[in-house]
C-alpha positions in Angstrom: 200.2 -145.8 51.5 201.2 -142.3 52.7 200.8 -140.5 56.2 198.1 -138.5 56.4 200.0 -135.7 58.4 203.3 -136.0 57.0 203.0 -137.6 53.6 205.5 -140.3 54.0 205.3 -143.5 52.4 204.6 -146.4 55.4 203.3 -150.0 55.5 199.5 -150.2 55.4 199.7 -152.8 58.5 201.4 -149.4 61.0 199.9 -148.1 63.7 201.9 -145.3 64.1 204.2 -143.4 61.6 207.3 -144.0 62.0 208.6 -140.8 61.0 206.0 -138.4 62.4 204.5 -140.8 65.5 201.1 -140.2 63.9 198.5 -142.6 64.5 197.7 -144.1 61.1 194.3 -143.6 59.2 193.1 -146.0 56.5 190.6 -144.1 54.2 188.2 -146.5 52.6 187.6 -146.8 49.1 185.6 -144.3 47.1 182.8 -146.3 46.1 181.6 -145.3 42.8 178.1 -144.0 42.4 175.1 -146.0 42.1 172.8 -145.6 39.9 169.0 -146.1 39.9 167.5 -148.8 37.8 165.1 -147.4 35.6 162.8 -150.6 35.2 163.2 -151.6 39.0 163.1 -148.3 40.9 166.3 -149.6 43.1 169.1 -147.8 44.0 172.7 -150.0 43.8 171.2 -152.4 41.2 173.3 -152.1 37.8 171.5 -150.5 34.4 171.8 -152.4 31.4 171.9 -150.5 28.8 169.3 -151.9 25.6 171.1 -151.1 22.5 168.7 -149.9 19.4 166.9 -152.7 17.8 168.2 -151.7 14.7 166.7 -155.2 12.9 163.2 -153.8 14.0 163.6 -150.7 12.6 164.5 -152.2 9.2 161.6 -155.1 9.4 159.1 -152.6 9.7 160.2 -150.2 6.7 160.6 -153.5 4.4 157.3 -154.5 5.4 155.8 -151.0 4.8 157.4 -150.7 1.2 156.2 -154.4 0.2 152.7 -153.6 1.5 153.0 -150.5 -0.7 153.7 -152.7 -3.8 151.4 -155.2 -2.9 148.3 -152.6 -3.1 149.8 -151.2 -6.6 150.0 -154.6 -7.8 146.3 -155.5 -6.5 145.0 -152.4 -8.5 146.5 -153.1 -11.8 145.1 -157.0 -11.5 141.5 -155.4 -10.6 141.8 -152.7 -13.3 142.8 -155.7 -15.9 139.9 -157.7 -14.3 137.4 -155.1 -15.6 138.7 -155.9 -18.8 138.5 -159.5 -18.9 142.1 -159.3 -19.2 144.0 -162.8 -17.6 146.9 -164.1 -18.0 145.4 -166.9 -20.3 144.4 -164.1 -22.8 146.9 -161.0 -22.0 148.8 -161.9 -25.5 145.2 -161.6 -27.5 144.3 -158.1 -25.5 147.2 -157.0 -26.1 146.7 -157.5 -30.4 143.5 -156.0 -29.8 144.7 -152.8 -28.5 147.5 -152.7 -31.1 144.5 -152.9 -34.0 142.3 -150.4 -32.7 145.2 -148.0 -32.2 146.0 -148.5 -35.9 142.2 -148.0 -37.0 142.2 -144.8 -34.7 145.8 -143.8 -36.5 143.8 -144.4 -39.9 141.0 -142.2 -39.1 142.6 -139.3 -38.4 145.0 -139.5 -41.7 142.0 -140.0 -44.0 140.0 -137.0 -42.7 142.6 -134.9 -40.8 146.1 -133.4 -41.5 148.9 -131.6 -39.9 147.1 -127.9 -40.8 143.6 -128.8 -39.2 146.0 -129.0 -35.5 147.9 -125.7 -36.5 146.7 -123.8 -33.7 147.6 -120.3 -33.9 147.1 -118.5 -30.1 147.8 -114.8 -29.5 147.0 -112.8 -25.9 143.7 -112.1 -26.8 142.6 -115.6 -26.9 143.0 -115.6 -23.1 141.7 -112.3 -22.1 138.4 -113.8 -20.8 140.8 -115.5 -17.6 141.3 -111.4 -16.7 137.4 -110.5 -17.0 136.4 -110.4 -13.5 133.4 -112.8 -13.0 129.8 -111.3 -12.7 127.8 -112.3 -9.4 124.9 -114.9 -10.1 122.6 -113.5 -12.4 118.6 -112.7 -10.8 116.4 -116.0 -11.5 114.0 -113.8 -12.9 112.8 -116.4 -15.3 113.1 -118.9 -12.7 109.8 -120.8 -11.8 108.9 -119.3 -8.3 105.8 -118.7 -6.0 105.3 -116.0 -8.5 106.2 -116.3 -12.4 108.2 -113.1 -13.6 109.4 -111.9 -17.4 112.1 -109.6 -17.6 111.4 -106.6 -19.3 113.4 -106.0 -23.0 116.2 -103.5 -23.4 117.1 -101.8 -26.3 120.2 -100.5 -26.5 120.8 -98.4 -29.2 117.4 -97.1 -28.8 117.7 -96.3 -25.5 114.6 -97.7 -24.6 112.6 -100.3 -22.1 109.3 -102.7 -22.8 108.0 -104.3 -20.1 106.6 -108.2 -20.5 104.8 -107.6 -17.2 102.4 -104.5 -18.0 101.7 -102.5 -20.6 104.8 -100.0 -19.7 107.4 -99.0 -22.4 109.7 -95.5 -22.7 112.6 -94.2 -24.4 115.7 -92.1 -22.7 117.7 -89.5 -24.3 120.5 -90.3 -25.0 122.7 -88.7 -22.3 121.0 -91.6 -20.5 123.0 -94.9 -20.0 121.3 -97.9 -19.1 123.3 -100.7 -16.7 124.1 -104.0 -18.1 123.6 -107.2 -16.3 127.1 -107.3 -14.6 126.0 -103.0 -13.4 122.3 -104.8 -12.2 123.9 -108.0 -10.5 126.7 -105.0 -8.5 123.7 -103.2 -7.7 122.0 -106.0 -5.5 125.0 -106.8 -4.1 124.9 -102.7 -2.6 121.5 -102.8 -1.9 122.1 -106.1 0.4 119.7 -108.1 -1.6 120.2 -111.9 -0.7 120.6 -114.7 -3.0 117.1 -116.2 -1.5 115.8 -112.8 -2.0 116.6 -112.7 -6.1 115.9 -116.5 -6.1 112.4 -115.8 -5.5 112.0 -112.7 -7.4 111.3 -110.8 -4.1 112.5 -108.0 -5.4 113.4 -107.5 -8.9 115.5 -104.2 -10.3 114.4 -104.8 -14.3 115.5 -101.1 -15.1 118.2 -98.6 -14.3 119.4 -95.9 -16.4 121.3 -92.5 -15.8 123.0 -90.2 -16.5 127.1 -89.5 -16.8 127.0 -86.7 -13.6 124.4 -89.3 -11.7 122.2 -86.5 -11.5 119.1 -88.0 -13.4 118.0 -91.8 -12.9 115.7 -93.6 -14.0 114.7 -97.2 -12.4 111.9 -99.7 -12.4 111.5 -102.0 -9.8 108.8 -104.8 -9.0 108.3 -106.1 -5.5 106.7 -109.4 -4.9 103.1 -109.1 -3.0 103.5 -112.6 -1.5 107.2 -112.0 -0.2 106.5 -108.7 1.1 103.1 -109.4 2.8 103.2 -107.0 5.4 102.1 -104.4 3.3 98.9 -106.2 2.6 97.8 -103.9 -0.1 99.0 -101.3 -2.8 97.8 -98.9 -0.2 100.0 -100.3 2.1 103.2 -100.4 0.3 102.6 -96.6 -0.6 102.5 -95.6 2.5 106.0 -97.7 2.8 107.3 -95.7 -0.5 106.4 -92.2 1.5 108.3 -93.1 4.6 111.4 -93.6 2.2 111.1 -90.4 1.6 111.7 -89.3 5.0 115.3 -89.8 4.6 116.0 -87.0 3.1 114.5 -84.6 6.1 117.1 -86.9 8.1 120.2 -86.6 6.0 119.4 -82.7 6.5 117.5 -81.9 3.4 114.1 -79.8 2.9 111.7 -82.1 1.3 108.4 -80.9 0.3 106.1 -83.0 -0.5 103.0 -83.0 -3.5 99.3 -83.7 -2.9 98.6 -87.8 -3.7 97.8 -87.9 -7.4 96.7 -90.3 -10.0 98.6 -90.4 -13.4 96.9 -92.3 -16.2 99.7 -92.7 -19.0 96.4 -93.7 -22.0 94.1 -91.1 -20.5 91.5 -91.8 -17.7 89.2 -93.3 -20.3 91.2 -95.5 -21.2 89.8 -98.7 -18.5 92.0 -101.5 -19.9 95.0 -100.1 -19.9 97.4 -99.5 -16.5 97.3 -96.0 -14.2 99.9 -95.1 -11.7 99.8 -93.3 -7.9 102.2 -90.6 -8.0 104.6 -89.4 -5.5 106.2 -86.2 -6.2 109.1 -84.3 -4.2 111.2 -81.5 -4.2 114.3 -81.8 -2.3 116.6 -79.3 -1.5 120.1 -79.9 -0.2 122.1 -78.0 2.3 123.8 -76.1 -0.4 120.7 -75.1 -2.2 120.8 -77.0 -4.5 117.4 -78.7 -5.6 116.3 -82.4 -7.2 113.2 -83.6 -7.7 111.7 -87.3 -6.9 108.7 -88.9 -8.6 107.6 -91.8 -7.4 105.0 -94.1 -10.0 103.0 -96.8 -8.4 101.0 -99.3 -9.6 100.8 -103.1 -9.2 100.3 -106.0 -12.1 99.1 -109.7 -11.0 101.4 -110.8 -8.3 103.9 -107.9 -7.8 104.0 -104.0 -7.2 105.8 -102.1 -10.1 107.3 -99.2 -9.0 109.2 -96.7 -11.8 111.3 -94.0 -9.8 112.6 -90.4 -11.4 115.1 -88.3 -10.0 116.7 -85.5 -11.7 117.8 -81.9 -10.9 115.3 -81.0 -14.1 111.8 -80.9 -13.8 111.4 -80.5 -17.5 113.3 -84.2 -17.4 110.8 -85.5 -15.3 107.9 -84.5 -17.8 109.7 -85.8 -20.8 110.1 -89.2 -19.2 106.4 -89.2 -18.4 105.4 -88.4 -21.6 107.9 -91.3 -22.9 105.9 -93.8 -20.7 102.4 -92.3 -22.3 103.8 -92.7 -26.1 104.1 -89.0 -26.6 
């Protein structure tokens, strides 16, 4: 050992150096640090470090992959089992299979051949996966509280019959009236709900107009029993009148006509249908001026209302006289 104040080498039994006179320290052993057992808590006590059950490890993913096979193997014996196939009679399945795929093979080469498969497929084949996809079509036909027939549109003739009164007209041509995927867009702007079109609450049978969207025609039929709050015809005019008050709101003058009755097969005619009439004449803040005729009337279960709008009075009378047969 050394001395602690000099550094010389001396015996470890000295008292005293015996170069320097010193007295002689022992220093004690560094103990080494002790660690704490994790499992006991303890300080001193030694940790025995548990190597990775490897064999475990690999048990478990044997017995997963067997189980695996185990469940394939059980579905192909309960598929044959539906069969009646066993191992007694797999060989016989088996030549059954093999015949029936021959009479199928015969089949098709005594009344096909190759050109019957020669499909020939260009892009326009698929254009319908481009179309977009109309919205669910009105259940106007549908069987409901209340029974409704759609009304019949001609096309080329620009012209409407109604199946639920004795209503019919023809446009001019400038006219254009909206398709099924235009009618199904237009519920969806107007917010009217699936459960609403399901039970032909509100039906739009008719809508027409023209290229600049300054003349429209429409025909609309409200169900009574849906819409009982307006408990009569006299109710859901006055309904029809405060629509009108939009306009006044949005700014515009609107002057509004005396209540009047028009009767499209003349007044004697008893049988056949008449029609309240609304008329306006609107005026926008530039001056401009439309005019808005409202036609009421109602037919079993629902109120029919046909609505005119155009920036042409002399529209509004031919479109009248259309509806009378003139």
């Amino acid at each position: 050992m050394k001395c602690t104040y000099c550094g010389k080498d001396i015996n470890e039994n000295d008292k005293y150096c015996q170069f320097c006179g010193a007295p002689v320290k022992k220093v004690a052993a560094e103990e080494p640090e002790k660690a704490t057992n994790p499992d006991t808590g303890r300080v001193g006590q030694p940790v025995e470090k548990k190597p990775a059950n490897a064999k475990k490890i690999i048990l478990i993913v044997v017995g997963v992959v067997v189980g695996l096979h185990l469940l394939v193997w059980l579905g192909i014996f309960a598929f044959f089992a539906t069969l009646g196939v066993t191992p007694s009679n797999f060989n016989e399945k088996l030549g059954e299979l093999d015949q029936y795929i021959e009479e199928f093979n015969d089949i098709m080469d005594e009344n096909y051949n190759d050109e019957d498969f020669d499909f020939d497929f260009d892009d326009e084949d698929f254009d319908f996966f481009n179309e977009t996809p109309s919205t669910t079509k009105p259940s106007k036909n549908e069987e409901t509280s209340s029974s409704f027939k759609s009304g019949v549109v001609d096309q080329k003739k620009n012209s409407y019959t109604c199946k639920m009164a004795d209503i019919k007209f023809t446009l001019p041509e400038e006219f254009k009236i909206y398709n099924e995927k235009e009618i199904d867009e237009l519920y969806e702007k107007t917010n009217v709900s699936d459960s609403m079109r399901k039970k032909n609450a509100l039906v739009y049978d008719f809508y027409a107009k023209n290229a600049l969207g300054t003349k429209i025609v429409y025909v609309d039929f409200v169900n009574k029993e849906y819409y009982s709050e307006y408990k009569d015809i006299k109710g859901y005019i006055k309904h029809i009148k405060e629509t009108y008050t939009d306009y006044e709101q949005s700014g515009y003058k609107l002057e509004m006509a005396d209540d009047s009755r028009f009767y499209p097969y003349g007044k004697d005619a008893k049988d056949k249908m008449s029609f309240y009439q609304i008329a306006s004449r609107v005026t926008d803040k530039n001056g401009s001026v439309s005019y808005d005729y409202s036609l009421i009337s109602e037919c079993d279960d629902y109120y029919i209302l046909i609505t005119m709008v155009s920036t042409d009075l002399y529209d509004i009378g031919n479109i009248m006289d259309g509806i009378s047969g003139k």
